[in-house]
N, C-alpha and C positions, 0 to 999 in steps of 0.2 A: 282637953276635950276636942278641941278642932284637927288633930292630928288622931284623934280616933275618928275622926267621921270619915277626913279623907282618907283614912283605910279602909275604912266599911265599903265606902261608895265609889272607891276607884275602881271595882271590880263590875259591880253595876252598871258606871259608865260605859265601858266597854264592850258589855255583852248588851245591851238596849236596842244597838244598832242591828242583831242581827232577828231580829223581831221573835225573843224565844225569853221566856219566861224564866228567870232567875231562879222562884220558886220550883218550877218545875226542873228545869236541871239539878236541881240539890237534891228531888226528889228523887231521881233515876239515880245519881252517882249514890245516893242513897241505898235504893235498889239492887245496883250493879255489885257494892258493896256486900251486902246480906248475903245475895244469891251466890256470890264467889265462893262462900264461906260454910253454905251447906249442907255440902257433902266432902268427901279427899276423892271426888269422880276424875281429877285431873290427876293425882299421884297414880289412882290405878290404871289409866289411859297409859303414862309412864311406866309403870311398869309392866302393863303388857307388854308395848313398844320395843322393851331393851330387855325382859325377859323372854318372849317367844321370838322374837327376831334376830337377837343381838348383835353383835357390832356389825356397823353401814357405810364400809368402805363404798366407794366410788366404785362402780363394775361389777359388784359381790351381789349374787341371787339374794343375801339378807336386807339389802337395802332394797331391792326390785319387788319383796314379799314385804317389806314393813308398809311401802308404799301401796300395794294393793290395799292392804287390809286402813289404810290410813283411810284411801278414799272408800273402801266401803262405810266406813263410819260416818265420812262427811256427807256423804247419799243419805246415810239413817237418821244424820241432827238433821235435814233437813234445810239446809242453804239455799239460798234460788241460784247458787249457779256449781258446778264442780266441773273442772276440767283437768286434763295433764299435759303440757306443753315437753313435745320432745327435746331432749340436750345428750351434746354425744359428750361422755365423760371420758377421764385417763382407766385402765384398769393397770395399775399393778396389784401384785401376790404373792405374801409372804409365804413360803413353805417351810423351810427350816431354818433354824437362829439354833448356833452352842456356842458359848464360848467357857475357856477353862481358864485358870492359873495353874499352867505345869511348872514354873520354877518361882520361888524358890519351895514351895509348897505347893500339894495339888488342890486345887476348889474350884466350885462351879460359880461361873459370875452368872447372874442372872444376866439376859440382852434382849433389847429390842431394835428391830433394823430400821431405821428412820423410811421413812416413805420416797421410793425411787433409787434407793440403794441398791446398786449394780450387787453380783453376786461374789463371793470368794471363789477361786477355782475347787472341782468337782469334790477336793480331797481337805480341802480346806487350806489353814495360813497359820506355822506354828513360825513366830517372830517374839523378836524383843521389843519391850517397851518404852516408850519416852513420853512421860508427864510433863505437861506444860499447863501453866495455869492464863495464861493470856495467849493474844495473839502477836504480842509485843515478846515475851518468851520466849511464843514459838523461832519467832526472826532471831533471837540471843541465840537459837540451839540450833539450827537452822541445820550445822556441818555435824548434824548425831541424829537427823532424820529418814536419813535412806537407806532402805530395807530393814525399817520396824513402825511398829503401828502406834500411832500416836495418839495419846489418853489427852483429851483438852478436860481437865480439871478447874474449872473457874468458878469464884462465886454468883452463888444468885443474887445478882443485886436489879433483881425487876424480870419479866418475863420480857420486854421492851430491850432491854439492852444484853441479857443472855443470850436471847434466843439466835443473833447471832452466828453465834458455836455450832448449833445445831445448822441453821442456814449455810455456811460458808465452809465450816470447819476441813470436809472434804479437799475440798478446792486448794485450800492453805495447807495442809497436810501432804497431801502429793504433789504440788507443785516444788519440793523438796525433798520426794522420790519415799515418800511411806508409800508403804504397799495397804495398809488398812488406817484405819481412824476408828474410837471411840471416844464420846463424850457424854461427861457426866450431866445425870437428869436436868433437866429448866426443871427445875422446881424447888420452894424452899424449905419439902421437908419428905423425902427420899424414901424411907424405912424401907430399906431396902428393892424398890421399885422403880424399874428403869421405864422413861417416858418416852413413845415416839415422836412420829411431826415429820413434817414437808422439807426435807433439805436439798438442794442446788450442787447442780453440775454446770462447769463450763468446757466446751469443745476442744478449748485449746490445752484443757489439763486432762491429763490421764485420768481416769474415773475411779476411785477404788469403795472398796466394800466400807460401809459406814455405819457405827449402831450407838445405840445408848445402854450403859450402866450405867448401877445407881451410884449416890453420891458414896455408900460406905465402901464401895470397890474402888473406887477412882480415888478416896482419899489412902487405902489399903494401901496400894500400887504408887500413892504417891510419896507413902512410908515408907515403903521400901528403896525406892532411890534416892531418897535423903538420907539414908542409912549407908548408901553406896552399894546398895544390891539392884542387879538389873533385871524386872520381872521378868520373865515371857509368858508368852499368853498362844492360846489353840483358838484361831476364829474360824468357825465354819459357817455361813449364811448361805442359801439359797434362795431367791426373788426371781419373779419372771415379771416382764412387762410385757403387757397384751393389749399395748395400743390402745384405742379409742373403742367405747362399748356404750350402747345405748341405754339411757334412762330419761327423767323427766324431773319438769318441778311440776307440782302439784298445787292448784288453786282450788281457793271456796270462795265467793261473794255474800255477801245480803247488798243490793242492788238499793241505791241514794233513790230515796223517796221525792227529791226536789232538784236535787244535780244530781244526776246517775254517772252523769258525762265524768265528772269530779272524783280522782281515785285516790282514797289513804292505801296502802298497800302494807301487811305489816307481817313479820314472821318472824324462821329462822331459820338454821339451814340442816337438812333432814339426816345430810350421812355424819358420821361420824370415823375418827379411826379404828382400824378392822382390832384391839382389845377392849377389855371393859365391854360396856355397853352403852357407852357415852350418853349417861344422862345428864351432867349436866353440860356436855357439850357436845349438840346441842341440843339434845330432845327435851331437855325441858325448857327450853326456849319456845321448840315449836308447839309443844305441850301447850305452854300456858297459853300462846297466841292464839290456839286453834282455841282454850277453855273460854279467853276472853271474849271472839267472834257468837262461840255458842251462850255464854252468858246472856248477849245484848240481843239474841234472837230469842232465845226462851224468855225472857224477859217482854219480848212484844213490841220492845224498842224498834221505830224505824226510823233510819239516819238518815240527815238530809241525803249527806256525799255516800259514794259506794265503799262497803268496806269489804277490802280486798285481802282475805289470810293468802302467805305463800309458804311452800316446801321449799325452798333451795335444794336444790341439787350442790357436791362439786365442790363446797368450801374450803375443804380440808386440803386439797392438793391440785387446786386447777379453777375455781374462779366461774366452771363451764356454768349454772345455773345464772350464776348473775349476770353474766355477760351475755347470754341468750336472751333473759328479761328483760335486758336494756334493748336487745336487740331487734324484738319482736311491740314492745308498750314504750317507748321513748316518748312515741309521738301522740300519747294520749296523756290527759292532764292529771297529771300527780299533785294532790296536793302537798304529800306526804309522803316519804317513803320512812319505814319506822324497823328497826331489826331491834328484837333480844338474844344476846349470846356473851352474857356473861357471867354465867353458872346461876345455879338459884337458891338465892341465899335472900334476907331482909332486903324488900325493894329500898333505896337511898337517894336515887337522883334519876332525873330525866334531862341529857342530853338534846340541843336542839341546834342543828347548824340551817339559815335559811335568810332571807332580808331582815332588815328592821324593824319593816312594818309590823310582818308576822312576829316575830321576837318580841316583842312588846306585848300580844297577846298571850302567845305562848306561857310568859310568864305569868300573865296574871292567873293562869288556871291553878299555879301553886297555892292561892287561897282556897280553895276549893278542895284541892287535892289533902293540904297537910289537916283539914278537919279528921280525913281519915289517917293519914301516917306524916302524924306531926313531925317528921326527921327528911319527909321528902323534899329535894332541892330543885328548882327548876336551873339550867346552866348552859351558857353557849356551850358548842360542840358535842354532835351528836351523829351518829349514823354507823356503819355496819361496815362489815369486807363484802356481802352480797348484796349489800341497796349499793356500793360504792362506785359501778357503771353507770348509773342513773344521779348518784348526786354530783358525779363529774362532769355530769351534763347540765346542772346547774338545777336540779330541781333539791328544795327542801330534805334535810336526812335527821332523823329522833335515834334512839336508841335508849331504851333503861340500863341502867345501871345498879348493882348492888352491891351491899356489903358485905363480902365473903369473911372479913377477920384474917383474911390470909390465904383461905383454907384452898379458893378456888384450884391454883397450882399443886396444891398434892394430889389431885385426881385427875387431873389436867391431861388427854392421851394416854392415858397410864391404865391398868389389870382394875384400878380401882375405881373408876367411874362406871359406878352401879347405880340403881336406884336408893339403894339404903341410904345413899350419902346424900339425897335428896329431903328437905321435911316439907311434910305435905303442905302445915301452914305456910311455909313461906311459899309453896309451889302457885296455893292457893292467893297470898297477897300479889303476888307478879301479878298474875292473871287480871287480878282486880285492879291493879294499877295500870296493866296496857289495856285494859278494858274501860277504864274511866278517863282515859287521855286519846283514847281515838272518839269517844265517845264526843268529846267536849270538844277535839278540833275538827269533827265533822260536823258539830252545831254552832261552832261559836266565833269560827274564822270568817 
């Protein structure tokens, strides 16, 4: 009995001090609750998003047009403040992507040119092949590298320690005189769908054309030369880069009733890769954040602290939205900087990296929280790639987290990030989870 009471009442002690009614906060996460949950107005906000706009490269008129229409909407919820802060972005541009299997049979590999990939000359690159499944391989094979395009075949074991391949692969490839590079999807379930992403060049290596196939081509090709047949392959890619191109991140407020000065800042980041129509990464990120903000105003709630939704600009290949942000609010008081961007699937945990002090509360809000999602987990480390200027500066960083089953990486940059693969209810639980954890650290910190 005495080890129930101090359960009950450790949560109590801690919030007494901030002179707010115990009953009444249960009563609004109550609220905030309900409200999340009745309508799917957040799935079809999403699918307009990624259906009339679709994909939100950095630089692309679709991302310059989702953002219009994004802030006319936050004009209509009625926010007390909306602005657009300018950020000059990278623009690269995919134009044409083929690649073939001419020997030992003819077929079409499907490809995608990773982001930043220099072009193949005009006529294209018909070469031989060399399968390597590590980077430790590649150095084994090192003297069967020059002038043929190199398959990096590796397993997925994590998008953390894959992704890699995609990152470097280039770099390690031609510094051993391949004239092209393909690597097979980051992801751990392929069906035939090759995935983009951000890959790296260095000055002192020759540059060459770089893409993804899926996993069944690269293991195809990698048949064949364990059989002792040596594929060739037709790569023809054409990219242009067009330097630095103007856009914006994009703000809403509901302005702190008691600290204004005091900002939670929460979002995610608005473009996505120029396939699919990146829903879940990341417009249903920004989805849910912006559903969350609107939840806690139609609801009538006023927060003590300012709550600050943001657009990031720039994530996906340059970093420019968050670095701007840090650049421009550094010096105003964050209490919080909070990202979602990790697909939307069952909320599971809430990340939190910041002092002690706050850590101790932070947690106790899990009582609170698991009435409504008995599996949610409060847990050090938390925060974002676009709050990540700002928590290196030492302020507080959150981030949710969920439980994808796996699934997140087979849509991941890929044809298949649509909204279909989104469900509303979970779209809907996110919303009500970032909705009830800025809620509670704008009242209870």
């Amino acid at each position: 009995m005495k080890f129930f009471l101090i359960y009950v009442l450790f949560p109590f002690f801690l919030f007494t001090a901030s002179d707010v009614s115990v009953d009444i906060i249960q009563s609004n996460l109550k609220r905030i609750y309900y409200e999340a949950h009745l309508t799917n107005q957040a799935w079809e906000r999403l699918a307009v998003l990624c259906d009339d706009y679709g994909p939100r490269l950095s630089g692309s008129q679709n991302l310059e047009r989702a953002l219009d229409w994004i802030n006319d909407m936050l004009l209509k919820d009625g926010f007390d403040s909306v602005w657009s802060e300018p950020v000059m972005v990278p623009k690269w541009v995919r134009i044409h992507e083929e690649c073939q299997l001419v020997y030992p049979r003819s077929k079409s590999i499907p490809v995608l040119s990773f982001g930043g990939s220099v072009s193949t000359p005009q006529r294209g690159i018909t070469a031989e092949v060399l399968v390597v499944n590590s980077f430790d391989d590649l150095e084994h094979k090192k003297d069967k590298v020059k002038g043929r395009i190199v398959v990096f075949n590796p397993p997925f074991e994590g998008y953390g320690k894959t992704v890699q391949y995609r990152w470097i692969g280039a770099v390690r490839a031609a510094q051993y005189g391949a004239v092209a590079a393909l690597c097979r999807a980051v992801s751990p379930m392929s069906m035939n769908n090759p995935h983009t992403g951000v890959m790296h060049y260095e000055d002192s290596v020759p540059k060459i054309p770089f893409a993804s196939i899926s996993e069944e081509d690269a293991l195809l090709l990698e048949r064949f030369q364990k059989r002792g047949i040596t594929p060739k392959v037709f790569l023809n890619i054409h990219t242009a880069d067009s330097g630095m191109s103007p856009s914006r991140n994009l703000i809403a407020e509901i302005r702190g009733a008691v600290y204004p000065n005091e900002i939670i800042a929460f979002g995610g980041h608005i473009d996505s890769w120029d396939v699919g129509s990146g829903a879940h990464d990341d417009a249903g990120g920004c989805v849910a954040s912006w559903q969350a903000l609107k939840i806690i105003k139609d609801l009538g709630l006023r927060p003590k602290r300012t709550l600050r939704l943001v657009f990031w600009v720039n994530e996906e290949n340059g970093l420019k939205g968050g670095i701007k942000y840090a650049e421009l609010h550094k010096h105003e008081n964050h209490r919080l900087l909070f990202e979602f961007d990790s697909g939307v699937f069952p909320p599971n945990r809430i990340g939190f990296s910041g002092p002690d002090s706050l850590w101790e509360k932070v947690l106790s809000f899990g009582d609170l929280l698991r009435k409504f999602y008995p599996e949610l987990k409060i847990q050090k480390g938390g925060g974002g790639v676009d709050i990540s200027p700002m928590t290196q500066l030492g302020f507080p960083g959150s981030s949710l987290g969920t439980n994808d089953g796996g699934k997140y990486f087979w849509y991941h940059h890929s044809h298949k990030d649509t909204p279909d693969k989104v469900d509303p209810k979970d779209l809907n639980d996110c919303s009500a989870v970032i909705a009830m954890f800025i809620y509670l650290f704008s009242e209870l910190i």
